[in-house]
C-alpha positions as CSV (number, residue, x, y, z in Angstrom):
1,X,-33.5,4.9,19.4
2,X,-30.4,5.1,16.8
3,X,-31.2,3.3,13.3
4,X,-28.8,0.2,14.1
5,X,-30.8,-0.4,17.1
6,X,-33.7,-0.2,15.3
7,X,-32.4,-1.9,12.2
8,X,-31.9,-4.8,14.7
9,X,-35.8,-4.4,16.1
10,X,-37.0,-4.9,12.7
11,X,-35.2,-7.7,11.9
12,X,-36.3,-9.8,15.3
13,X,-39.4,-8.5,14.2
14,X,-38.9,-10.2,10.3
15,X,-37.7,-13.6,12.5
16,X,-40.8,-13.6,14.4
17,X,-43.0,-13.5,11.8
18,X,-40.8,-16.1,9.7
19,X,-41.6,-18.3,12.5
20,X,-45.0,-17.5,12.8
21,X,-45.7,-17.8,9.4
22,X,-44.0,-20.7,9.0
23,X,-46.1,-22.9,12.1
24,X,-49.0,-21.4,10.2
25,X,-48.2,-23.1,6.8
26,X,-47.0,-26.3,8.0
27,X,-50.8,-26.4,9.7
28,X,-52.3,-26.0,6.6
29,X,-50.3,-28.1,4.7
30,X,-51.0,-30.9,7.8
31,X,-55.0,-30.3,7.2
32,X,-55.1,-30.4,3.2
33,X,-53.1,-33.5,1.9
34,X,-53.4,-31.7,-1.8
35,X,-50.4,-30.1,-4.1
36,X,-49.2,-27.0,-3.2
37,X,-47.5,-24.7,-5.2
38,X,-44.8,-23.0,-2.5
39,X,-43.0,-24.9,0.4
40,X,-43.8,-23.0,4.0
41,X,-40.4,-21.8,4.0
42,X,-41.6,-19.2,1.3
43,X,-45.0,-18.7,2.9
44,X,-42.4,-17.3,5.9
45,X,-40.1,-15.4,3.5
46,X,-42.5,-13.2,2.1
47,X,-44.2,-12.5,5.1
48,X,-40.5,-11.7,6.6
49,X,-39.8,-9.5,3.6
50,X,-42.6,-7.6,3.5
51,X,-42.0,-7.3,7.4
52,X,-38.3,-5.9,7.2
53,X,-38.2,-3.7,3.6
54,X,-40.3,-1.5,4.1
55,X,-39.7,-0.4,7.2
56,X,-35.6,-0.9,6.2
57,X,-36.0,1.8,2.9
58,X,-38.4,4.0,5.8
59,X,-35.3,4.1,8.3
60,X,-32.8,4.9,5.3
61,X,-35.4,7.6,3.9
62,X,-35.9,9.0,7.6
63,X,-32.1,8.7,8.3
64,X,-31.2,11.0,5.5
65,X,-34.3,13.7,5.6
66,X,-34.3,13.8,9.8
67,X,-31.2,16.2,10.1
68,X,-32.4,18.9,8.2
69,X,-36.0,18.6,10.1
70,X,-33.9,18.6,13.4
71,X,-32.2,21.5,12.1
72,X,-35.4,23.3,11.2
73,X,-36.7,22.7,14.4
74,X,-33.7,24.2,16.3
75,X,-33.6,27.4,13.9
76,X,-37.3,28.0,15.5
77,X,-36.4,28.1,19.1
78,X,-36.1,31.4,20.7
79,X,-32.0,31.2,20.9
80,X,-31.6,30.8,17.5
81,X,-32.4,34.7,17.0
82,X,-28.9,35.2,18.1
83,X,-27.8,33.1,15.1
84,X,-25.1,35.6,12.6
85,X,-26.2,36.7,9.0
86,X,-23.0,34.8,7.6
87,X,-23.9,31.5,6.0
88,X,-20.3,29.7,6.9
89,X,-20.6,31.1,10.7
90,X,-24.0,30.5,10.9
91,X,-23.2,26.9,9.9
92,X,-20.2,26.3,11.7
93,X,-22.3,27.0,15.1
94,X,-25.1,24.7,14.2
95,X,-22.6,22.1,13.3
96,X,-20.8,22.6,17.4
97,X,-24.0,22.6,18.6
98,X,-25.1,19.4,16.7
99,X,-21.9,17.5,18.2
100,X,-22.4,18.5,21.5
101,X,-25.7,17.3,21.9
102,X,-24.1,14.0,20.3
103,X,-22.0,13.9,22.7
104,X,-19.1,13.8,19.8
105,X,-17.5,16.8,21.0
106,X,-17.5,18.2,24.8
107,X,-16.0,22.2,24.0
108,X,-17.1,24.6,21.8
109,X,-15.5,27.7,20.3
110,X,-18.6,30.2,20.3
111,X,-20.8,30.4,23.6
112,X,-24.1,30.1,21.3
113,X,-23.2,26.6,20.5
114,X,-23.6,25.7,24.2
115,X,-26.9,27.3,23.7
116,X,-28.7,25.7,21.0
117,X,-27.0,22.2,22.3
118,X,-29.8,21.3,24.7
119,X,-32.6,22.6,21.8
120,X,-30.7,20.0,19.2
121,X,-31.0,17.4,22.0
122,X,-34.6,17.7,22.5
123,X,-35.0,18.1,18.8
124,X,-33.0,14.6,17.9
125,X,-34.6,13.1,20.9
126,X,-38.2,13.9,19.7
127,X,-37.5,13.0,15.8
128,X,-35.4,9.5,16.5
129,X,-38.8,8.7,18.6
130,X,-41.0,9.8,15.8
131,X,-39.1,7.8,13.3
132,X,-38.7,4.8,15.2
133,X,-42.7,4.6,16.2
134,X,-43.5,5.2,12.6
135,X,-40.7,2.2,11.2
136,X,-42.2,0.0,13.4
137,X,-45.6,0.4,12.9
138,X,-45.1,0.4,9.3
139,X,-43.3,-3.2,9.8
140,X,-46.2,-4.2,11.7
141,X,-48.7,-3.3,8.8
142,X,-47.0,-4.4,6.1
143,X,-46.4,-7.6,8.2
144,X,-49.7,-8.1,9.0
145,X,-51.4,-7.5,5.5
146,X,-48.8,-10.1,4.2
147,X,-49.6,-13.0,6.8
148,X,-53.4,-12.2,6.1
149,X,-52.8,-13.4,2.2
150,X,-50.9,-16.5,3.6
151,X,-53.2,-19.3,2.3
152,X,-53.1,-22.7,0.5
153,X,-53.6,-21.5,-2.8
154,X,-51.4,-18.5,-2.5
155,X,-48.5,-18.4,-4.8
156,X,-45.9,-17.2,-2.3
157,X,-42.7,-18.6,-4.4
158,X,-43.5,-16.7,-7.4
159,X,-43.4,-13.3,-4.8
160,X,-40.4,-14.2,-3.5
161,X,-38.7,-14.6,-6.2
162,X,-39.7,-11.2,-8.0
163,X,-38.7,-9.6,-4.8
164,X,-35.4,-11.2,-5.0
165,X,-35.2,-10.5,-8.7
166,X,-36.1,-6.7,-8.0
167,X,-33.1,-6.9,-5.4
168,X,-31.0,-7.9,-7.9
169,X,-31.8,-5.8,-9.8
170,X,-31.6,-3.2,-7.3
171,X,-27.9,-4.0,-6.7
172,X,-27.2,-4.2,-10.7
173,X,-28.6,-0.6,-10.8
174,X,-26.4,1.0,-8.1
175,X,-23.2,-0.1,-9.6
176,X,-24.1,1.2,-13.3
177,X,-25.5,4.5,-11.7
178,X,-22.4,4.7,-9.6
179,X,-20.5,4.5,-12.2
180,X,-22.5,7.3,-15.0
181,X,-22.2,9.8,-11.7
182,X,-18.2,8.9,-11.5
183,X,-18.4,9.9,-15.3
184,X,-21.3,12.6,-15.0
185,X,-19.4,14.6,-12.1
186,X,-16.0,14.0,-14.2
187,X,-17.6,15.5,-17.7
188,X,-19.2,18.4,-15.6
189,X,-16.5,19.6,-13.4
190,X,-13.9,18.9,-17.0
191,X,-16.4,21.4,-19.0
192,X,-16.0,23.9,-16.4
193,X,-12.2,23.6,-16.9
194,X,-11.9,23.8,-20.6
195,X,-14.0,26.9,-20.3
196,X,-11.4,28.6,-18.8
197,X,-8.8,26.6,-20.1
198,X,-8.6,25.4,-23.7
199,X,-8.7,22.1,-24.5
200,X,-5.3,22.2,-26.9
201,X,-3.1,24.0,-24.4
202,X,-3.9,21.4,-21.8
203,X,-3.5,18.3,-23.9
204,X,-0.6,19.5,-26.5
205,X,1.2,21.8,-23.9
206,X,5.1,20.6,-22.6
207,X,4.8,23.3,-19.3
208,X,2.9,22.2,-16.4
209,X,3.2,24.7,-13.0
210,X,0.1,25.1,-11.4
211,X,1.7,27.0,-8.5
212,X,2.0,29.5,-11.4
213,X,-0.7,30.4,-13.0
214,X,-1.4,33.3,-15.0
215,X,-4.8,35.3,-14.9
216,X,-4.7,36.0,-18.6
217,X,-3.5,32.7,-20.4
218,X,-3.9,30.0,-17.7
219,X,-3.5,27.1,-20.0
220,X,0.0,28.5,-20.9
221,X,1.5,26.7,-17.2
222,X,-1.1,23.4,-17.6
223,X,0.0,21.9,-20.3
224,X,-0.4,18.0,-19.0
225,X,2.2,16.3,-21.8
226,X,4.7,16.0,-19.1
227,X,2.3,14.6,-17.0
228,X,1.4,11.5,-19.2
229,X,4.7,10.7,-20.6
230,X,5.7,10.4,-17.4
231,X,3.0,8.1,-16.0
232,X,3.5,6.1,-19.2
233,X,7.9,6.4,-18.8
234,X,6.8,4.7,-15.6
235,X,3.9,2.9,-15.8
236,X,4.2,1.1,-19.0
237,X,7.4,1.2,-19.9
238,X,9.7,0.9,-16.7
239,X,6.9,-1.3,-14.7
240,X,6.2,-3.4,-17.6
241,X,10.1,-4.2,-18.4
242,X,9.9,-5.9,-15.1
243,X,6.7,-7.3,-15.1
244,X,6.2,-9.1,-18.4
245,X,9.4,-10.7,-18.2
246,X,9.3,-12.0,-14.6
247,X,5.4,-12.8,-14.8
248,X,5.5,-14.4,-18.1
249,X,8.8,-16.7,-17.0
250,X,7.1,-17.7,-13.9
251,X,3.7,-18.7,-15.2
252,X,6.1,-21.0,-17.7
253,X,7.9,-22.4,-15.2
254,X,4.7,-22.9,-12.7
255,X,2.9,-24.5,-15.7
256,X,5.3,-26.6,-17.7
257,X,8.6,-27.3,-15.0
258,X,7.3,-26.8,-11.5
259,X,6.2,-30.0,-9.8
260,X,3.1,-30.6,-8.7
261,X,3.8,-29.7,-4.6
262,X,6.0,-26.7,-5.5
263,X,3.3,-24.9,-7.7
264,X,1.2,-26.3,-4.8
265,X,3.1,-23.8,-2.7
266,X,4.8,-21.5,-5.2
267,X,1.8,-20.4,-7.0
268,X,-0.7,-18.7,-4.0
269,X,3.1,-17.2,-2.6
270,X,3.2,-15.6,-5.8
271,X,-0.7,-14.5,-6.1
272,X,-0.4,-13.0,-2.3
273,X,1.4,-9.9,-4.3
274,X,-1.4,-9.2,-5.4
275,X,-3.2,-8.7,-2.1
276,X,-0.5,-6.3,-0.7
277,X,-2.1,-2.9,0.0
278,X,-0.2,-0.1,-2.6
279,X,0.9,1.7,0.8
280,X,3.1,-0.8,1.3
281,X,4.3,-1.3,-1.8
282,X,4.9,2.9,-1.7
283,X,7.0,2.5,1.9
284,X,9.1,-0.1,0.5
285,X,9.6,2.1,-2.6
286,X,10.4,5.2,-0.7
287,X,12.5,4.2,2.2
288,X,14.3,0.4,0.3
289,X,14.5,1.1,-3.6
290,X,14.8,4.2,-4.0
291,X,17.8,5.1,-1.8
292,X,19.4,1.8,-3.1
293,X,18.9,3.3,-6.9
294,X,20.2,6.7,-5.9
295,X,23.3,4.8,-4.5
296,X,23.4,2.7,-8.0
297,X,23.7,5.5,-9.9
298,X,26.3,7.1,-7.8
299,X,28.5,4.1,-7.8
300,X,28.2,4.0,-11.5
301,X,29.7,7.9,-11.2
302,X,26.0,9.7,-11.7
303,X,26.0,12.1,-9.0
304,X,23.3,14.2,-9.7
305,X,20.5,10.8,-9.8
306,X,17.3,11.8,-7.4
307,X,16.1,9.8,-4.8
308,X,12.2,10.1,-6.4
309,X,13.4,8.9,-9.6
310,X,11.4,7.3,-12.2
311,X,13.0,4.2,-12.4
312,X,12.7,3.5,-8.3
313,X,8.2,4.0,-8.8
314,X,8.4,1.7,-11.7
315,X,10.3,-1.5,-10.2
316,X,8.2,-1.4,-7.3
317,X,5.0,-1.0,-9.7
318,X,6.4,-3.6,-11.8
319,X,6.7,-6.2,-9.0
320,X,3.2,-4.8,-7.8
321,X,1.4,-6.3,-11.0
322,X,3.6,-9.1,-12.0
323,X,0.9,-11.4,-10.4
324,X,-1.4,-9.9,-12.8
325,X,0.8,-10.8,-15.7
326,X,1.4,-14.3,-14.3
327,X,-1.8,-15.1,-13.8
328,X,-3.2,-14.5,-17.3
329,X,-0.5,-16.3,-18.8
330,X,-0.8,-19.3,-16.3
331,X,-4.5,-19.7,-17.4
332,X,-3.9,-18.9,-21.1
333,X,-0.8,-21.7,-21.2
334,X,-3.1,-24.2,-19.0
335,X,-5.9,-24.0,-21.3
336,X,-3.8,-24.7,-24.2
337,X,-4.9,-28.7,-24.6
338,X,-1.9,-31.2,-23.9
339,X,-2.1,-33.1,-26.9
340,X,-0.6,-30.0,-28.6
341,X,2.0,-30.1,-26.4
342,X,2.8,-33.9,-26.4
343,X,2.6,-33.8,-30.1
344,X,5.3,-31.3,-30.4
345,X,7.1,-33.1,-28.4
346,X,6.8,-36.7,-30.1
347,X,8.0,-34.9,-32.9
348,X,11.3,-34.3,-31.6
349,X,11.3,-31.1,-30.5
350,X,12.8,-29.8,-27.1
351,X,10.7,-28.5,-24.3
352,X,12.0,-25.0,-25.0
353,X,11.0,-25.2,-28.5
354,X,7.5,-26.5,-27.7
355,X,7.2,-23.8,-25.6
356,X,8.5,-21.2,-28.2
357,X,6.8,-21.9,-31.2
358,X,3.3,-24.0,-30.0
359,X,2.2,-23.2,-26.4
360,X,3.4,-19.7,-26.2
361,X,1.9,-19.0,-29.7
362,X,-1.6,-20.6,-29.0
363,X,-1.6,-18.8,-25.7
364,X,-0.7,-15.6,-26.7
365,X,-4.2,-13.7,-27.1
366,X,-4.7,-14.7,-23.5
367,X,-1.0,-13.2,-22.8
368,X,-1.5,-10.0,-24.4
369,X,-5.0,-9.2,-22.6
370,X,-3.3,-9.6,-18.8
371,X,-0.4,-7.5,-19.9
372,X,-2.8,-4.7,-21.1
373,X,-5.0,-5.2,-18.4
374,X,-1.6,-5.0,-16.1
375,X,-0.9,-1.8,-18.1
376,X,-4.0,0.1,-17.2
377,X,-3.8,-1.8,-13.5
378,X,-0.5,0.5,-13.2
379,X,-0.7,3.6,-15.5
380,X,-3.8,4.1,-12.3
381,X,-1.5,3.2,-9.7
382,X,-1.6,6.3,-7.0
383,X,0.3,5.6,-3.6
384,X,3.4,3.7,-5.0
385,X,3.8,7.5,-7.2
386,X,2.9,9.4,-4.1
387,X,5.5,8.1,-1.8
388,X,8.4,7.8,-4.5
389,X,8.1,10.0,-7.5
390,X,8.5,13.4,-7.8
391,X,5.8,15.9,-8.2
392,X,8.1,17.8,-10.7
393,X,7.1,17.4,-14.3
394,X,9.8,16.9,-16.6
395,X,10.1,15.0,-20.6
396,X,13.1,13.0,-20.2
397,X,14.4,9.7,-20.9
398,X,16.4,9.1,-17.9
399,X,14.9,7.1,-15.5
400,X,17.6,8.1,-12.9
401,X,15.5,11.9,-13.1
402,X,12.9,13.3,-11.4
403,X,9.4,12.4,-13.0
404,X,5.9,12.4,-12.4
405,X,2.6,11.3,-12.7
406,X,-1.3,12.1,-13.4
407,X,-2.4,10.5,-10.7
408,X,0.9,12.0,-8.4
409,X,-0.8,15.2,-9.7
410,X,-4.4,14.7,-8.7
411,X,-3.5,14.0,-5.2
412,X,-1.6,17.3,-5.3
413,X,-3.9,19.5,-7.0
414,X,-6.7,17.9,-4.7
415,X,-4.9,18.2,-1.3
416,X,-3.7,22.0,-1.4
417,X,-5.9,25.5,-0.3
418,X,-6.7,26.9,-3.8
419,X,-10.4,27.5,-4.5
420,X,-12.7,24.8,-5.9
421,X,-13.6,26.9,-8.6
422,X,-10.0,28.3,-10.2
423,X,-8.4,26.0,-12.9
424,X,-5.7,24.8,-10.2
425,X,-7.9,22.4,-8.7
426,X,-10.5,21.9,-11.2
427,X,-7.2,20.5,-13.8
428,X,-7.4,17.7,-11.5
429,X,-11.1,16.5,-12.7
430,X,-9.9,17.2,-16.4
431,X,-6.5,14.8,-15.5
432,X,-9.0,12.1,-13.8
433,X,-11.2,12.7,-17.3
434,X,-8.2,11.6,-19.4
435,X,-6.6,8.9,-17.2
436,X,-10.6,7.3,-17.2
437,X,-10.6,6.9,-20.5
438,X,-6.9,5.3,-21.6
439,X,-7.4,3.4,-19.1
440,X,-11.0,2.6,-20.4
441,X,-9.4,2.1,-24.1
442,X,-6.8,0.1,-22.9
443,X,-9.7,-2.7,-21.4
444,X,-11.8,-2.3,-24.1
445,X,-8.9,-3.7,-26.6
446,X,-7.6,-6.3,-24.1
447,X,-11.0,-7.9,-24.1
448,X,-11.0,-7.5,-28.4
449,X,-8.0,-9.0,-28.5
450,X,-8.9,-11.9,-25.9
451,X,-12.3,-12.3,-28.1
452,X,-11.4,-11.9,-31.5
453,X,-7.7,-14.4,-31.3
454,X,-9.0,-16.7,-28.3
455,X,-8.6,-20.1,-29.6
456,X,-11.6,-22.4,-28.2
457,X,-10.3,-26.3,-27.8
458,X,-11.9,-29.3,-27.5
């Protein structure tokens, strides 16, 4: 039986005894007209829970250990003596055999495989039966001993909720432990780097060829300075140009000009930018904008302008997080009370000067934490780079030129044939390392600035 089916078993299983439980409380409730601390609806949810977790964390544990006791188990039968000395063979035989008797693969490259198939069958077959006896009699036990504690003065709400609090908790826990192993596995595989590497040449050096790289002095071809001016050329300067501009004008117009039906209409238009997957944003850079710059700067008699250009990545990108911009700065003016606003204007001044020198003002905290938050939003951006930049690395002004990017780089370094271990691929962890933490900087002060200069109305 697979672990869906049996994940599916379970929770018939939990429904039954919901049920159960449930007729079983409302009878008791009927027969004693007294108080009762819990409602049979919890009566039936703990017995439920304690019917279905159990068994659920069982069939998670036994789904992850069973392939290595199916393994073992194949390893002992008689064919298995045939099995070569070489680790990677050795495992590349057991892993043919495994699919076959899957039925995920219906050829195999060495005759062995064909061999050991029918022993991995018998072994899965056996194991998936041992596990699914053992999940459900667990669900049955733990069911049973919590329906046997189902009584009038049992305090079933108060169980409940600490097993929903301990799920909540649960779920609080995997995100903060996800994210120290994101940061664990980055500091790790970085320390391996700078060991070979050192930490100056790879943050203050202006020559970056990893196809290149020298035995002796490896850090003299990583130096990553080209890398991060240009994902800031493009990122925060060329990006930004066209974001804050267009994102800040539009949440002005949507919250101060803009009738009530056209930001009805106009305003989830321009929020559905947001929602465009990056791959599209990176086909309509590489095959719309970036050909139409290359053209621009021919017509204006630059000849020698690349199609991966700087400038092409960074309008696209810029457009990408303009609803992030706009969005900020649409709740930062909006929560700016209107008798600021109708004051100014009972004074005499003009709508644009209202918005000048009082709304934009008292809004501005709120302004200046979307546009850094935008910042870090595209300084991270990956496909729009990977499908129009350049993977050369070059300091330069122009934004006709060839540039690149850390995160352009990290796909590259990621996606060739070096070895894990040499400082080509492992440069990639120490790039990731760095971009983590400006972009973790670059949050960290847009929320100061939001908290420290927020104005609260009344």
């Amino acid at each position: 039986m697979t672990a869906l089916a049996l994940l599916f078993l379970i929770a018939g299983l939990g429904l039954i005894s919901w049920l159960t439980t449930r007729v079983r409380a409302v009878g008791f409730r009927r027969a004693n007209n007294a108080r009762f601390s819990s409602l049979p609806s919890h009566h039936a949810t703990y017995v439920a829970l304690w019917t279905v977790l159990p068994a659920a964390l069982f069939i998670a544990i036994w789904t992850s250990t069973s392939p290595a006791l199916v393994t073992d188990a194949v390893l002992r039968a008689p064919a298995a003596a045939q099995l070569p000395a070489d680790r990677f063979e050795r495992a590349s035989i057991l892993s043919e055999a495994r699919n076959l008797a899957a039925g995920r693969s219906f050829g195999a490259f060495h005759p062995l495989s064909r061999t050991l198939a029918p022993a991995y069958a018998a072994a899965q077959k056996r194991y998936d039966w041992i596990g699914s006896v053992a999940a459900l009699l667990l669900a049955f036990a733990t069911g049973a001993l919590a329906f046997m504690r189902v009584r009038p003065a049992f305090r079933a709400r108060t169980q409940v909720e600490r097993v929903v609090m301990a799920l909540l908790l649960s779920a609080s826990l995997i995100a903060i432990l996800t994210t120290l192993g994101i940061v664990a596995s980055l500091l790790f595989e970085s320390a391996r780097f700078f060991s070979m590497v050192p930490i100056g040449d790879f943050l203050f050096g202006t020559h970056w060829s990893p196809q290149v790289i020298s035995a002796s002095d490896p850090g003299a071809s990583l130096g990553a300075v080209p890398l991060f001016w240009g994902t800031f050329f493009i990122g925060a300067v060329i990006a930004m140009i066209v974001a804050i501009p267009f994102g800040l004008m539009s949440a002005i117009y949507l919250t101060q000009y803009a009738a009530p039906r056209v930001r009805a209409w106009m305003k989830p238009i321009l929020e559905m930018l947001a929602g465009v997957p990056t791959v599209v944003y990176g086909y309509f850079a590489a095959l719309t904008v970036a050909p139409a710059v290359r053209d621009l700067a021919v017509w204006f008699g630059i000849s020698w302008a690349s199609s991966e250009s700087a400038l092409a990545a960074g309008l696209v990108m810029g457009v990408m997080i303009i609803p992030f911009v706009s969005s900020m700065a649409d709740d930062s003016i909006a929560a700016v009370p209107a008798s600021m606003r109708d004051g100014s204007l009972a004074m005499g001044a003009t709508p644009s000067e209202t918005i000048r020198r009082v709304l934009l003002p008292a809004a501005l905290p709120g302004v200046v934490g979307g546009v850094l938050l935008a910042v870090s939003r595209a300084i991270g951006e990956t496909m729009i780079v990977v499908m129009a930049a350049s993977g050369v690395a070059t300091l330069t002004l122009n934004p006709f030129a060839s540039a690149t990017t850390v995160t352009k780089q990290i796909v590259d370094l990621l996606t060739g044939e070096a070895e894990f271990d040499s400082p080509k691929t492992l440069a990639a962890f120490a790039l990731g390392l760095t971009l983590f933490v400006v972009t973790l900087l670059l949050n960290v002060i847009a929320l100061t600035v939001v908290k420290r200069y927020r104005e609260a109305y009344e």
